[in-house]
C-alpha positions as CSV (number, residue, x, y, z in Angstrom):
1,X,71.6,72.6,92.0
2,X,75.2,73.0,91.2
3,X,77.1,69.7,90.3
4,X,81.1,69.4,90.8
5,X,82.4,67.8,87.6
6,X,84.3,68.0,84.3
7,X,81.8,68.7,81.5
8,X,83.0,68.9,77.7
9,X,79.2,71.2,77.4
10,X,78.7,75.0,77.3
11,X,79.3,76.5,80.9
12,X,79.6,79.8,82.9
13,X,82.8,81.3,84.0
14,X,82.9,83.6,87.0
15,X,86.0,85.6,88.0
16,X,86.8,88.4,90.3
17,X,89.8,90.7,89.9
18,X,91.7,92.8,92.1
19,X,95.8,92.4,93.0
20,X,94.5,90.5,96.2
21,X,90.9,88.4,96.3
22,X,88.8,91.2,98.3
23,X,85.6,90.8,100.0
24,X,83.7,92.5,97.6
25,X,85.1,91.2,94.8
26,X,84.4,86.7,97.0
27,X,80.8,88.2,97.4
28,X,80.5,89.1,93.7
29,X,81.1,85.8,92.3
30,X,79.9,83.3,95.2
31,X,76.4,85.5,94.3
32,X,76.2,83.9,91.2
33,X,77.4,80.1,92.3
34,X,74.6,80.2,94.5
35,X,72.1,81.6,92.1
36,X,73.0,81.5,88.5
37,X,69.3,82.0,87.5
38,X,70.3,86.4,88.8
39,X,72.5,86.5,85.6
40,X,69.4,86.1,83.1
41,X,67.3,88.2,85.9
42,X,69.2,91.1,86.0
43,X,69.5,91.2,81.7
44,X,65.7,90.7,81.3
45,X,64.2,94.1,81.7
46,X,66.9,95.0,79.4
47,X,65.3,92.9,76.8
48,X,68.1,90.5,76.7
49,X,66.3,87.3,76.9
50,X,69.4,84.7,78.4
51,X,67.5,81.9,78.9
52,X,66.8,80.2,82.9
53,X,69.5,77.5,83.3
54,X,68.2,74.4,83.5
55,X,71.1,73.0,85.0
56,X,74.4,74.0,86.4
57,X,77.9,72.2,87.1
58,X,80.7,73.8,89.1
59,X,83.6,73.4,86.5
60,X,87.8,73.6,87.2
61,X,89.1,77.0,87.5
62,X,92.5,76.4,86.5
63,X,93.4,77.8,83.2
64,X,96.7,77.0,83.1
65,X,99.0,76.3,80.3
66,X,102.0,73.6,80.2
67,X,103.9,77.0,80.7
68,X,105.6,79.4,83.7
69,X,102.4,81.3,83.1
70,X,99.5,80.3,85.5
71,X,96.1,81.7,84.9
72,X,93.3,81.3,87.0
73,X,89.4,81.8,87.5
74,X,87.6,82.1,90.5
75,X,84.8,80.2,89.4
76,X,83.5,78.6,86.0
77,X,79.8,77.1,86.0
78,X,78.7,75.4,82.7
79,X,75.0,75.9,82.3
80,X,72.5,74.1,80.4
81,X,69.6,76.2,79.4
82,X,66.0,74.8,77.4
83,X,68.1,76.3,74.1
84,X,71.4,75.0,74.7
85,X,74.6,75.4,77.0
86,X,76.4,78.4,77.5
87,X,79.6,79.9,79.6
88,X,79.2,82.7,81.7
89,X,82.6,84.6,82.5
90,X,82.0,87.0,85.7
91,X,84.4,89.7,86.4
92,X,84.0,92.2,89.5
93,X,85.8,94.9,88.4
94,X,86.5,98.6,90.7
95,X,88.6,100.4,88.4
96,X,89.8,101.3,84.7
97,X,92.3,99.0,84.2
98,X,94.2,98.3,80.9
99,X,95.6,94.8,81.5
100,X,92.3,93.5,82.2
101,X,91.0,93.3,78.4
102,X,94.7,90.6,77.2
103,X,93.1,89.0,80.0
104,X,89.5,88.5,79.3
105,X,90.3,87.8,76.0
106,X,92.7,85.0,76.8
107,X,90.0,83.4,79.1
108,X,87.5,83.8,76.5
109,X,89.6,82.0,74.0
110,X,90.6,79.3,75.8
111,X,87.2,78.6,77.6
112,X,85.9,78.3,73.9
113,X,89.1,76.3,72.7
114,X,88.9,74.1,75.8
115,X,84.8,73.4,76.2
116,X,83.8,74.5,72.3
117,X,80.6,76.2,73.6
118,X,79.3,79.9,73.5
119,X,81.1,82.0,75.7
120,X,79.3,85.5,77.4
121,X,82.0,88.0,79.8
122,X,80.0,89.6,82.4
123,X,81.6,92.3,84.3
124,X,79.4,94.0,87.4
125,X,80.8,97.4,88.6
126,X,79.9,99.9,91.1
127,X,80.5,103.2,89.6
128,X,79.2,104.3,86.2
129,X,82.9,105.4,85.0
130,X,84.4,101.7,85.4
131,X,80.9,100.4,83.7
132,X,81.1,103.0,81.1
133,X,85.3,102.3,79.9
134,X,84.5,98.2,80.8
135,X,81.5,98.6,78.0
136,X,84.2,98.7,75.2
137,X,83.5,97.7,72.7
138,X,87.7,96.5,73.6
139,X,89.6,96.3,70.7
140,X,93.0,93.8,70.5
141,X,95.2,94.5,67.0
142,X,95.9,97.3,64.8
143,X,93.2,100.0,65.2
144,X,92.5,99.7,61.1
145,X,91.9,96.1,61.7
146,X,91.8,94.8,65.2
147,X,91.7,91.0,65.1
148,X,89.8,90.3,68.3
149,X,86.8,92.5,70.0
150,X,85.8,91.9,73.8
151,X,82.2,93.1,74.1
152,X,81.1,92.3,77.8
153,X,77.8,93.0,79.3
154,X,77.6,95.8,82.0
155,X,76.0,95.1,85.2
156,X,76.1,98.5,87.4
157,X,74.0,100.8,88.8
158,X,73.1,102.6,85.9
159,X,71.6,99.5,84.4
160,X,70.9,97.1,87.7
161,X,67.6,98.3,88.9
162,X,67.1,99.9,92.5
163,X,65.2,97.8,94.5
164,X,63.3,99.3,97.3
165,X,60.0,97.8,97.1
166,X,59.3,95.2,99.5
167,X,57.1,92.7,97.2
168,X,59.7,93.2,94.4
169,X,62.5,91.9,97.2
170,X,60.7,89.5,98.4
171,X,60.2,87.6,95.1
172,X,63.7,87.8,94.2
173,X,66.0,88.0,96.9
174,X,69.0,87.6,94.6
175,X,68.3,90.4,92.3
176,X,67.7,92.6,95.7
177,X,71.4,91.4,96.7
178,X,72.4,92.6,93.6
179,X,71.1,95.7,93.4
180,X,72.5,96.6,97.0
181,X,76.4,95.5,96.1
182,X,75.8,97.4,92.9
183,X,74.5,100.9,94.5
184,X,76.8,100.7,97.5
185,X,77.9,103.9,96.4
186,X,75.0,105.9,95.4
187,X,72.8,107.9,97.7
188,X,69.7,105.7,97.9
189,X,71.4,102.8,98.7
190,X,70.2,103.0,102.5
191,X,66.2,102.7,101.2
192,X,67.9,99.2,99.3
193,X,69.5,98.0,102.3
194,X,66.7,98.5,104.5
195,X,64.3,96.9,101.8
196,X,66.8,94.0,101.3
197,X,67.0,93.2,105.3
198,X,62.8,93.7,105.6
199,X,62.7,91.0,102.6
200,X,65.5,88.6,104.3
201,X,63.1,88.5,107.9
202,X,60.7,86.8,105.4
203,X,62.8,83.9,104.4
204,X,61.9,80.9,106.5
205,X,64.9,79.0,105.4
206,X,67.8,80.7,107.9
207,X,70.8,78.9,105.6
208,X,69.1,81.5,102.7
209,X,68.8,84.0,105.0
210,X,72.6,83.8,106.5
211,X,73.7,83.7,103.1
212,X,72.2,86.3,101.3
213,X,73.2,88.5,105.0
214,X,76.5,87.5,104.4
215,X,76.6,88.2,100.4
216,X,75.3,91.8,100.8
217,X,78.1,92.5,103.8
218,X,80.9,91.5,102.0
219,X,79.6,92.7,98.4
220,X,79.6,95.9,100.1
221,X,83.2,95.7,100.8
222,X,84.6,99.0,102.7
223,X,81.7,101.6,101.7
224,X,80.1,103.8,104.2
225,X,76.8,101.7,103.4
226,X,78.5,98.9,105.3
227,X,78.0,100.2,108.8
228,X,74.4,100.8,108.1
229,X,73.8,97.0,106.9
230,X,75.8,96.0,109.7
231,X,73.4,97.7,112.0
232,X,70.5,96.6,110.4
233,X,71.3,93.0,110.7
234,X,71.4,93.4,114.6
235,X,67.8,93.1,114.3
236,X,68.2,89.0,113.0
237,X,71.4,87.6,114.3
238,X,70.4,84.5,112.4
239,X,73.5,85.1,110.0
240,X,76.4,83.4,110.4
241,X,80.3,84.2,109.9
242,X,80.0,88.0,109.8
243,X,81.7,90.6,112.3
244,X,78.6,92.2,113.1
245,X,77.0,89.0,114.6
246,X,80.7,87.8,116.3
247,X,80.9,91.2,117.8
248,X,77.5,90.5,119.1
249,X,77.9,87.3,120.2
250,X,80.9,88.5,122.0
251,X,79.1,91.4,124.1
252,X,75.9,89.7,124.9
253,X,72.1,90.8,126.1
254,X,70.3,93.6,126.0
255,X,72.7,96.0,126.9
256,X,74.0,95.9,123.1
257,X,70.6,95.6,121.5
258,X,70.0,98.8,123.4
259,X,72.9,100.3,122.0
260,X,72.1,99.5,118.6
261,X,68.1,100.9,118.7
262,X,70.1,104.7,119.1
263,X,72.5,103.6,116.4
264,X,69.7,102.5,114.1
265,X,67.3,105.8,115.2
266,X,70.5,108.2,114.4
267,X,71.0,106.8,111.0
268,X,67.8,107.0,110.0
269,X,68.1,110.6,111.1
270,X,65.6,110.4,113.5
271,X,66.4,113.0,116.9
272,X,66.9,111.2,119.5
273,X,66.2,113.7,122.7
274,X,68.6,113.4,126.1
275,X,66.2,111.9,128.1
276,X,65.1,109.2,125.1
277,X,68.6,108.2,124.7
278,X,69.0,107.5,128.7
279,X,65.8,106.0,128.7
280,X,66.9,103.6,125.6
281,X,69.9,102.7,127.0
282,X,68.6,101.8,130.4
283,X,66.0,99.1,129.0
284,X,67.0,95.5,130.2
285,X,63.9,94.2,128.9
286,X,64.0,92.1,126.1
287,X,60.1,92.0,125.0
288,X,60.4,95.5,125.0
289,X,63.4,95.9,123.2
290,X,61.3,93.2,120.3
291,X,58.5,96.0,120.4
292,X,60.9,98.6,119.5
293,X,63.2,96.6,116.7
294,X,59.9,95.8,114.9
295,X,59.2,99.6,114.5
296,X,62.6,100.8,113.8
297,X,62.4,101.4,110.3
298,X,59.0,102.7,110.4
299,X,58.6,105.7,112.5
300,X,59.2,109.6,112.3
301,X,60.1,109.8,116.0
302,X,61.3,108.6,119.0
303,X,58.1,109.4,120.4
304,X,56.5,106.2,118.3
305,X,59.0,104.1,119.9
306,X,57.5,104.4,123.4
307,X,53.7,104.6,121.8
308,X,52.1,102.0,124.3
309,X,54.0,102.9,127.4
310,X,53.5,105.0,130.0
């Protein structure tokens, strides 16, 4: 539970950059306001044992100075752990870019100037070149004798596991949000999304569900992965806010479900004959149209779709 209010005790900074606040970048940090328990997650297989917060409070993002220079965070959560506080700074970052280390290093020294606690830079990527130059070490001063170091921990998909086994999604649905943002540009990331949206049909609590939905489609920003999530998530139009289920909401009935079992059957690469597609498209039926959604991501041919009908 995250509490809004000043705190003088270790915390956990969040921040997204880019020259305008993108999608991907909102979906990066809001994923760990809602679930700051992914940061310790994701670094435990890599025997980095960050304690389970305890406790979490949703602390001002203003860094500003009594100066012309305004410097802000998107988010900064203090977080009370069984060992002690600590403050988590969260950067989303695309690209190489050499004014980002000034930067972190300013917010790193004023977050421990300002709150006196332990301070930890996170920065999650999606391509292995931006992970590999954001893994530093970052040296500020004179290369004999730099005065300050910026060593932030690496979250990309050369570190954050890909998750396409149901159980594994199931029992952290975080993690498996994670892991889809983070491979939206690799190969296999269709196999994650599909396990993701399989694991999401499981949550009972639809807020959770809408949110995690949400999460993954902006996290995935402008990547070809996106139309495939977006058609996945035709299936459970229990997500809110999105322009998949607007777009849906807007067109109406079966017609469009229709529609969207080809869509789904051609990007699984499944062949999809004349006559099936004609036959799909005609369907007005809506229990049938259930029947066929459920078996989607299971079957090697069309012929499986129409198994029990004459």
């Amino acid at each position: 539970m995250i509490n809004q209010q000043p705190s003088n005790e270790f915390s956990i900074f969040v921040r997204t950059v880019a020259p305008m606040v993108s999608s991907q970048h909102e979906a990066m940090h809001r994923l760990f306001q809602h679930d700051p328990g992914t940061f310790a997650r994701a670094f435990r297989a890599l025997h980095l044992p960050f304690p389970d917060p305890t406790e979490v409070i949703l602390l001002s993002t203003d860094l500003t100075e009594p100066t012309p220079v305004e410097r802000r965070a998107d988010t900064i959560l203090r977080i009370e752990t069984a060992t002690g506080p600590f403050l988590l700074l969260v950067e989303a970052q695309s690209k190489e870019d050499a004014t980002r280390p000034p930067a972190w290093a300013y917010y790193l020294s004023h977050l421990y100037a300002k709150y006196t606690l332990p301070v930890v830079l996170l920065v999650v990527c999606q391509d292995k070149t931006t992970a590999e130059w954001a893994t530093g070490p970052l040296r500020i001063g004179m290369e004999q004798w730099p005065s300050l170091i910026v060593c932030p921990l690496i979250l990309g998909p050369h570190n954050v596991p890909s998750i396409t086994d149901i159980d594994t999604a199931k029992s952290d649905i975080p993690l498996a949000t994670l892991s889809a943002i983070t491979h939206a540009k690799d190969p296999d990331v269709n196999a994650i999304l599909r396990t993701l949206a399989a694991a999401l049909r499981s949550i009972g609590d639809h807020r959770e569900h809408a949110i995690f939905a949400e999460l993954t489609e902006q996290g995935l920003a402008n990547s070809p992965a996106l139309k495939y999530w977006r058609t996945l998530m035709t299936m459970d139009l229990s997500f809110f806010r999105s322009e998949t289920s607007n777009a849906l909401r807007a067109e109406g009935g079966v017609a469009t479900r229709a529609k969207c079992v080809v869509e789904i059957l051609e990007l699984r690469e499944v062949h999809v004959p004349d006559d099936a597609r004609e036959r799909i498209l005609a369907c007005r039926d809506s229990d049938t149209l259930d029947r066929w959604f459920k078996r989607l991501l299971t079957i090697a041919t069309v012929d499986e779709l129409f198994i029990d009908q004459s």
